[in-house]
C-alpha positions as YAML, in Angstrom:
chain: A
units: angstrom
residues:
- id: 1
  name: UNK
  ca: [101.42, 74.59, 120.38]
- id: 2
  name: UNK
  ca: [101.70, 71.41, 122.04]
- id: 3
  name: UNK
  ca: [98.60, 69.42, 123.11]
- id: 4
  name: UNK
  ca: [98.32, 66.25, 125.78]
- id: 5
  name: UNK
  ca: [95.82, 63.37, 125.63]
- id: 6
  name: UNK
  ca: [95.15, 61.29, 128.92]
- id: 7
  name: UNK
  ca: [93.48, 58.77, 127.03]
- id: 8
  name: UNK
  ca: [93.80, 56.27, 124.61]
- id: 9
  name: UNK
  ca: [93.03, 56.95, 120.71]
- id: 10
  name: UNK
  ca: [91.68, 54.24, 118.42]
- id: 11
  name: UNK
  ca: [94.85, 54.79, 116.69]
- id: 12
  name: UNK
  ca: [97.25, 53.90, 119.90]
- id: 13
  name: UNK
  ca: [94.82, 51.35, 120.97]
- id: 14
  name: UNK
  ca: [95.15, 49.20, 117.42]
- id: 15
  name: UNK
  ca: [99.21, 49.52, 117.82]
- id: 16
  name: UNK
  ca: [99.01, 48.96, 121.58]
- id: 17
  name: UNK
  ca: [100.44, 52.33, 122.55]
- id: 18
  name: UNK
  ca: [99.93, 53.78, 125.32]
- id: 19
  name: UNK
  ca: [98.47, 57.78, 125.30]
- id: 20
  name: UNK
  ca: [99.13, 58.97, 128.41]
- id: 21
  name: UNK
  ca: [101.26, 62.63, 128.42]
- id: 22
  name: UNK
  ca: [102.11, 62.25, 124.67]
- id: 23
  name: UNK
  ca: [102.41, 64.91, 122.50]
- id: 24
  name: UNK
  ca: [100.15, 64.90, 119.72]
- id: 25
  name: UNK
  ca: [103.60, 65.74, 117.30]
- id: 26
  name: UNK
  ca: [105.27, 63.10, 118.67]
- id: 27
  name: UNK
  ca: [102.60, 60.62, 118.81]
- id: 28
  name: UNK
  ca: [101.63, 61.21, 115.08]
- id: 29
  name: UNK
  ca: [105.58, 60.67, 114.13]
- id: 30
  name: UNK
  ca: [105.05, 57.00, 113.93]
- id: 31
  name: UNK
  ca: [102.46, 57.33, 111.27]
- id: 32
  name: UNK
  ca: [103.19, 57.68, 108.05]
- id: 33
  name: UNK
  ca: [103.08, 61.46, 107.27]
- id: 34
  name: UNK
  ca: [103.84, 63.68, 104.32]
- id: 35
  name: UNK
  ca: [105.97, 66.96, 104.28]
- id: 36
  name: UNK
  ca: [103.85, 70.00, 103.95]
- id: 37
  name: UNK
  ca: [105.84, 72.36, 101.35]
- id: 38
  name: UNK
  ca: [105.64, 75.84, 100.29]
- id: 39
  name: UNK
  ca: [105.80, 76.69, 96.43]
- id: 40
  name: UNK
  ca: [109.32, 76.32, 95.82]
- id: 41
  name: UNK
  ca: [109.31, 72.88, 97.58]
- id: 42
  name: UNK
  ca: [110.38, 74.20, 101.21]
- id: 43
  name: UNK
  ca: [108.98, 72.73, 104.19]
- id: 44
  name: UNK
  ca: [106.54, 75.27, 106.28]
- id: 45
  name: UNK
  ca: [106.69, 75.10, 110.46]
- id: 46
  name: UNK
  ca: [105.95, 77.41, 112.78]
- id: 47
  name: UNK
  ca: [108.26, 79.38, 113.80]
- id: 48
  name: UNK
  ca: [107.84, 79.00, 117.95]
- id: 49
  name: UNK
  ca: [107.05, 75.23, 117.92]
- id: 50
  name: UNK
  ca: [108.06, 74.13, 114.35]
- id: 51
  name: UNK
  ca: [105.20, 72.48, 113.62]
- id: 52
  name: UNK
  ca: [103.29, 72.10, 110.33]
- id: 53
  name: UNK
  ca: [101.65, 75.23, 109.47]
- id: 54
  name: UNK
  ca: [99.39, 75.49, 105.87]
- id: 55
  name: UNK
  ca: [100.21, 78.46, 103.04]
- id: 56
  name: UNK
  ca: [98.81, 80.81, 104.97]
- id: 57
  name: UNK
  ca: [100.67, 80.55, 108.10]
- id: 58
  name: UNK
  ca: [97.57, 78.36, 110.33]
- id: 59
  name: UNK
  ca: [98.29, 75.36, 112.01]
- id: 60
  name: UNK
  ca: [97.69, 71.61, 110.97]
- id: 61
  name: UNK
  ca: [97.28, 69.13, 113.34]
- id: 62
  name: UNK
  ca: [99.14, 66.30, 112.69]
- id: 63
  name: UNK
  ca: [97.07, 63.95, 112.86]
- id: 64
  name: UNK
  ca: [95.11, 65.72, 109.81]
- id: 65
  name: UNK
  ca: [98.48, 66.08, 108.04]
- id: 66
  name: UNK
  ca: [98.93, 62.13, 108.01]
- id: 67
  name: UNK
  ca: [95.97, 60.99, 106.25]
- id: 68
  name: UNK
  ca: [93.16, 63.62, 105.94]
- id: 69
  name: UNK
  ca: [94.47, 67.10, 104.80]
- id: 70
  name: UNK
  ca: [93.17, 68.27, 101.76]
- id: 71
  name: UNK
  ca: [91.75, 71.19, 99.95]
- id: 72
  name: UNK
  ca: [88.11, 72.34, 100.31]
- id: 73
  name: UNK
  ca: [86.05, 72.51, 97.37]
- id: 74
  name: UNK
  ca: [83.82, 75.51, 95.90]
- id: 75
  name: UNK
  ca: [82.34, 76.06, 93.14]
- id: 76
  name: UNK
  ca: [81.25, 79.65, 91.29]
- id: 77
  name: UNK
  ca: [79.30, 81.07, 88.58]
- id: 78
  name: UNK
  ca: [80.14, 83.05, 85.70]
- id: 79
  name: UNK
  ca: [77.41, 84.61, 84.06]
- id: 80
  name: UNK
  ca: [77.45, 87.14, 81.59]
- id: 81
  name: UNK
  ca: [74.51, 88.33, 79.10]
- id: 82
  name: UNK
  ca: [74.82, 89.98, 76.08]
- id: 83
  name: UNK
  ca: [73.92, 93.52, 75.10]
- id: 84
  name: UNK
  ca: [71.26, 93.53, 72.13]
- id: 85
  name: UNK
  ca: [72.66, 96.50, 70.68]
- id: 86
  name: UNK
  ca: [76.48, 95.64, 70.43]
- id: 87
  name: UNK
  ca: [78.57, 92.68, 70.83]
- id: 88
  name: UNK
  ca: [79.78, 93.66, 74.75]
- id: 89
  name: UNK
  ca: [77.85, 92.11, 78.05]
- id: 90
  name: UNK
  ca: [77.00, 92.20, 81.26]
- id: 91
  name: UNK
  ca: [78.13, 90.15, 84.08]
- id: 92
  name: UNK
  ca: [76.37, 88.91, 87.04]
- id: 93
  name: UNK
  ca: [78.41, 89.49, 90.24]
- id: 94
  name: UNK
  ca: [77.55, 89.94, 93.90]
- id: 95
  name: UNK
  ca: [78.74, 91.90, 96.70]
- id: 96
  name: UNK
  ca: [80.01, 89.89, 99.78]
- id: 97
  name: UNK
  ca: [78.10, 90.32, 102.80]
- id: 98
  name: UNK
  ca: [80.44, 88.65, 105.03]
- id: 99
  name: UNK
  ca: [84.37, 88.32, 105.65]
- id: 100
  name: UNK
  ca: [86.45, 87.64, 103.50]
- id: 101
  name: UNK
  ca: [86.44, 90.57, 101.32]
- id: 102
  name: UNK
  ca: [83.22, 92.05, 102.92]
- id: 103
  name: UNK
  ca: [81.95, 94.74, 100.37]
- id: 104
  name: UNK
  ca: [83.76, 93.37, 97.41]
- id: 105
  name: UNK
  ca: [82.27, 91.84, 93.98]
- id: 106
  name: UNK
  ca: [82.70, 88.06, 93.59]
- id: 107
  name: UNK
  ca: [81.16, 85.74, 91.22]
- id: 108
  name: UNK
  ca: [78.06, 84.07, 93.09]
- id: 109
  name: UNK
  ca: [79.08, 80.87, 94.60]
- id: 110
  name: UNK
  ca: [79.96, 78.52, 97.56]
- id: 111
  name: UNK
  ca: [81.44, 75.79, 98.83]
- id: 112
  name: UNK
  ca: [80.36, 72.20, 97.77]
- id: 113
  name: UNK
  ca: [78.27, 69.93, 99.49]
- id: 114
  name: UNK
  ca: [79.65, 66.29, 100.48]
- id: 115
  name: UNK
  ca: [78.42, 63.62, 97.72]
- id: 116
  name: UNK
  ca: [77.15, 66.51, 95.72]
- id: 117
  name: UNK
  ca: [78.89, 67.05, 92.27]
- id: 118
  name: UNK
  ca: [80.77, 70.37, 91.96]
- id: 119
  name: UNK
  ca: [78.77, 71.46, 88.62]
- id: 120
  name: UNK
  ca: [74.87, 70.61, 90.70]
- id: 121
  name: UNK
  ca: [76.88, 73.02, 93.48]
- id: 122
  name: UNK
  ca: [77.65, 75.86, 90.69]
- id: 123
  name: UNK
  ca: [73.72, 75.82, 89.87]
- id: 124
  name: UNK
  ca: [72.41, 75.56, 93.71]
- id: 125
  name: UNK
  ca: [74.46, 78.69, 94.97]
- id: 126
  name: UNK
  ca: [73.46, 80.72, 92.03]
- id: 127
  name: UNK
  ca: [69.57, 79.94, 93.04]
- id: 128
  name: UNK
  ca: [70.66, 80.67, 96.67]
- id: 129
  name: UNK
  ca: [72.71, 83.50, 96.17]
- id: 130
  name: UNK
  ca: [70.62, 85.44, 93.15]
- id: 131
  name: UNK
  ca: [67.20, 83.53, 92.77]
- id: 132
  name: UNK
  ca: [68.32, 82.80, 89.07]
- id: 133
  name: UNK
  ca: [68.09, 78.99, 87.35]
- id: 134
  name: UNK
  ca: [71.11, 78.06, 85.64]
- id: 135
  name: UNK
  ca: [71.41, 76.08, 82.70]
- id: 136
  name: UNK
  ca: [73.89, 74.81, 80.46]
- id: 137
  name: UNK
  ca: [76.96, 75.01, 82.54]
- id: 138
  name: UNK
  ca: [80.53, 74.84, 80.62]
- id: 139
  name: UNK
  ca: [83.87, 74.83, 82.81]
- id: 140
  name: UNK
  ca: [85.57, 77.65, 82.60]
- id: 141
  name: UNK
  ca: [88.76, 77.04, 84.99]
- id: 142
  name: UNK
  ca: [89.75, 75.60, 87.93]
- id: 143
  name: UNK
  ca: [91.28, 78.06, 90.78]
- id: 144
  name: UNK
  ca: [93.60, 76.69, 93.39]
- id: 145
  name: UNK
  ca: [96.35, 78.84, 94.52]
- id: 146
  name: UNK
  ca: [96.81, 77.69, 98.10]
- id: 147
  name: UNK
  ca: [96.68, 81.60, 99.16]
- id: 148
  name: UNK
  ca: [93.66, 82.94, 97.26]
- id: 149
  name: UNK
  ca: [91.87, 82.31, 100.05]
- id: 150
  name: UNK
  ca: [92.99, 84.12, 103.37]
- id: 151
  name: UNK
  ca: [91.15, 81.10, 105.41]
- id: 152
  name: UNK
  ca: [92.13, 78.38, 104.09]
- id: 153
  name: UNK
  ca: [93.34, 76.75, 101.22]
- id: 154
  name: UNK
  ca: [90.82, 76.33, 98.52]
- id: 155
  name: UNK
  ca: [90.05, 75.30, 95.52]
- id: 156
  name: UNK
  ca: [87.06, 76.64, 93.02]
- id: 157
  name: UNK
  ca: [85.73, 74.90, 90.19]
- id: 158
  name: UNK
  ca: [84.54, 77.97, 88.41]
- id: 159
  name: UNK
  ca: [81.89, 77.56, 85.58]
- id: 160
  name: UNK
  ca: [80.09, 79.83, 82.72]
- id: 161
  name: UNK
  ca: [76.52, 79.21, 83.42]
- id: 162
  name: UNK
  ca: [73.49, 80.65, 81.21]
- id: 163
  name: UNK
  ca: [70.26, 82.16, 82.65]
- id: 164
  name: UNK
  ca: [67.19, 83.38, 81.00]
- id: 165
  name: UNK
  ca: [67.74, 86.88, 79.03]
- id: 166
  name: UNK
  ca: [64.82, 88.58, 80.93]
- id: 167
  name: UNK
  ca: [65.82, 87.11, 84.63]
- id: 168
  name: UNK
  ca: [66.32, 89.72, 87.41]
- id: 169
  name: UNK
  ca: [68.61, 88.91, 90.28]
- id: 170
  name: UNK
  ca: [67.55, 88.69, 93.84]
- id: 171
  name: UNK
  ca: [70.21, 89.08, 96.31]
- id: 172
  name: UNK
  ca: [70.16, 85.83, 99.09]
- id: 173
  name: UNK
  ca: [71.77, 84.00, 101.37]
- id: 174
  name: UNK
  ca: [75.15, 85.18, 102.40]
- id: 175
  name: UNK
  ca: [75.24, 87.78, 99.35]
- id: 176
  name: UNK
  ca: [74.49, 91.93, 100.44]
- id: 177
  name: UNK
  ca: [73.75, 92.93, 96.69]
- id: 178
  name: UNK
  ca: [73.23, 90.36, 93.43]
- id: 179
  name: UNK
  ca: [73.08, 92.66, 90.28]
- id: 180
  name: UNK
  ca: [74.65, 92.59, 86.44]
- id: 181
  name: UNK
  ca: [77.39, 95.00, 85.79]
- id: 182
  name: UNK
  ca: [78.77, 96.45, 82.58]
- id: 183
  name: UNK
  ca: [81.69, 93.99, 82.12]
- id: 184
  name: UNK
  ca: [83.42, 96.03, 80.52]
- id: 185
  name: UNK
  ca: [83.55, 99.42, 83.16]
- id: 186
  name: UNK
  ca: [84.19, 96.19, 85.56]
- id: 187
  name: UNK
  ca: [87.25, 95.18, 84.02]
- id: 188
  name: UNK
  ca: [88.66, 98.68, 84.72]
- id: 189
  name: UNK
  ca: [89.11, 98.47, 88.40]
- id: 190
  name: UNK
  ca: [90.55, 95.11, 89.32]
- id: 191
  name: UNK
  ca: [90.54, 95.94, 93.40]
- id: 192
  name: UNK
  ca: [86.81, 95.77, 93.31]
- id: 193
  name: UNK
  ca: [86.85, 92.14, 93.43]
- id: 194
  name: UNK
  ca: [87.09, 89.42, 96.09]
- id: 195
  name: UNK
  ca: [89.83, 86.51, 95.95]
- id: 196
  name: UNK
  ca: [91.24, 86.11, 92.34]
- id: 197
  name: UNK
  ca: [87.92, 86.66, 90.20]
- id: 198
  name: UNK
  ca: [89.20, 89.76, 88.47]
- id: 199
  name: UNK
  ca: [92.26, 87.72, 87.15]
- id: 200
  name: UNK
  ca: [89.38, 84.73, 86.07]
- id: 201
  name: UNK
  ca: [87.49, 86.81, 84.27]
- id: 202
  name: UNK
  ca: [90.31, 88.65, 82.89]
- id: 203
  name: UNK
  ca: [91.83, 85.75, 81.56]
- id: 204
  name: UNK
  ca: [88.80, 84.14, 80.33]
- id: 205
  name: UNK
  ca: [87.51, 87.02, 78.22]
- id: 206
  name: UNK
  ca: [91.41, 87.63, 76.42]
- id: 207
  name: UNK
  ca: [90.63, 83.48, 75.47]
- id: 208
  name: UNK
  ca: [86.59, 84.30, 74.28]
- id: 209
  name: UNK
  ca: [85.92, 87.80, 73.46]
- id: 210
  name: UNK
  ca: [88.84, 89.88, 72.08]
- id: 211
  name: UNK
  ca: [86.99, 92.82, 71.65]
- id: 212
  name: UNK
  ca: [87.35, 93.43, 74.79]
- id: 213
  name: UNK
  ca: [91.37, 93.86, 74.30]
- id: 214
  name: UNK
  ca: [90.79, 96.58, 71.58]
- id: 215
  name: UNK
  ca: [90.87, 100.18, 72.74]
- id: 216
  name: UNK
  ca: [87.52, 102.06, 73.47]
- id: 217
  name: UNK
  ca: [87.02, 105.01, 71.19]
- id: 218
  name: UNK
  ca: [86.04, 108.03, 72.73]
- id: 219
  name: UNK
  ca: [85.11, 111.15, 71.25]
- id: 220
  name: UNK
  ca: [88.34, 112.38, 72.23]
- id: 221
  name: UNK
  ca: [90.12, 109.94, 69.99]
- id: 222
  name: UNK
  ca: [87.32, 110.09, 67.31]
- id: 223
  name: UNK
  ca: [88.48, 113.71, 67.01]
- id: 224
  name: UNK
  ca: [92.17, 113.02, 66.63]
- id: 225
  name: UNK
  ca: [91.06, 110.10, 64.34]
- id: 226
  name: UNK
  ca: [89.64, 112.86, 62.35]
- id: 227
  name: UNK
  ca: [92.05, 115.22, 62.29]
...
């Protein structure tokens, strides 16, 4: 865990230190660093070297921990079309073609580009991942549970995006499948999905559509109805 420089960084140069043999730990411990915590607030170290280690148990250098640690930034789409016969949708989702979560649904979407605003993002991955044009974006939430993410910690801006009513997707980029789903039948098996877009959605739709919440009749309850 420990790693020596022979030479001289810009930062020991400025403060005339000198780098020769000094551990990276000990060399960063005269900058001015702040604790990396857990959710209740206690510190996270390795346990072999006892240095900083993020949410999911990888290791920080130091020298990011004193000035340039930080979250990364994605961005995904919700889209969702309604049925013409009844007030239920669809839902555009696509099936990961690459770890994490290879072979789950996730909403299309991607990380964001530097000096590119998160909602321009939203609408590029959606081209890139299903060859659809968004429009009329609307945030929906913003994920950033520093473990929804087995690689690292981050965060997603997600929004509701609209596409044209006859538009078919075309899988892309990193994306196996890109198809819409019967939200509802979707909403029945929660370990289909990648990360934490089954609890999004979920938690959207009991805000926006409560018909989802009430029970599906059958014709084995219309019967007992009946009777």
């Amino acid at each position: 865990c420990f790693f020596f420089f022979k030479q001289k960084t810009a930062y020991e140069m400025q403060r005339g230190l000198v780098g020769s043999e000094m551990c990276i730990r000990d060399r960063v411990s005269t900058q001015s660093t702040w604790d990396i915590k857990d959710m209740e607030g206690k510190m996270l170290n390795c346990p072999k070297c006892q240095g900083p280690i993020d949410q999911v148990g990888k290791s920080i250098s130091p020298i990011k921990v004193a000035k340039f640690t930080g979250p990364s930034i994605a961005t995904d789409a919700m889209v969702l079309r309604k049925h013409k016969t009844d007030d239920f949708h669809d839902i555009l989702l696509i099936t990961r073609g690459r770890p994490p979560f290879k072979g789950k649904k996730a909403f299309p979407g991607g990380f964001v580009d530097y000096n590119e605003e998160p909602l321009v993002g939203c609408i590029r991955e959606l081209d890139e991942e299903c060859n659809l044009k968004g429009k009329n974006p609307v945030l929906v939430t913003v994920a950033g549970d520093p473990k929804r993410d087995p690689r690292k910690h981050i965060v997603s801006i997600v929004y509701k995006v609209d596409v044209d009513e006859d538009a078919q997707a075309k899988a892309g980029d990193d994306a196996a499948t890109a198809k819409f789903y019967n939200l509802r039948d979707e909403l029945k098996i929660e370990d289909n999905f990648a990360f934490d877009h089954y609890t999004i959605i979920k938690e959207f739709i009991e805000k926006t559509y409560p018909q989802y919440l009430k029970p599906q009749l059958t014709y084995l309850n219309l019967s007992l109805i009946h009777i």
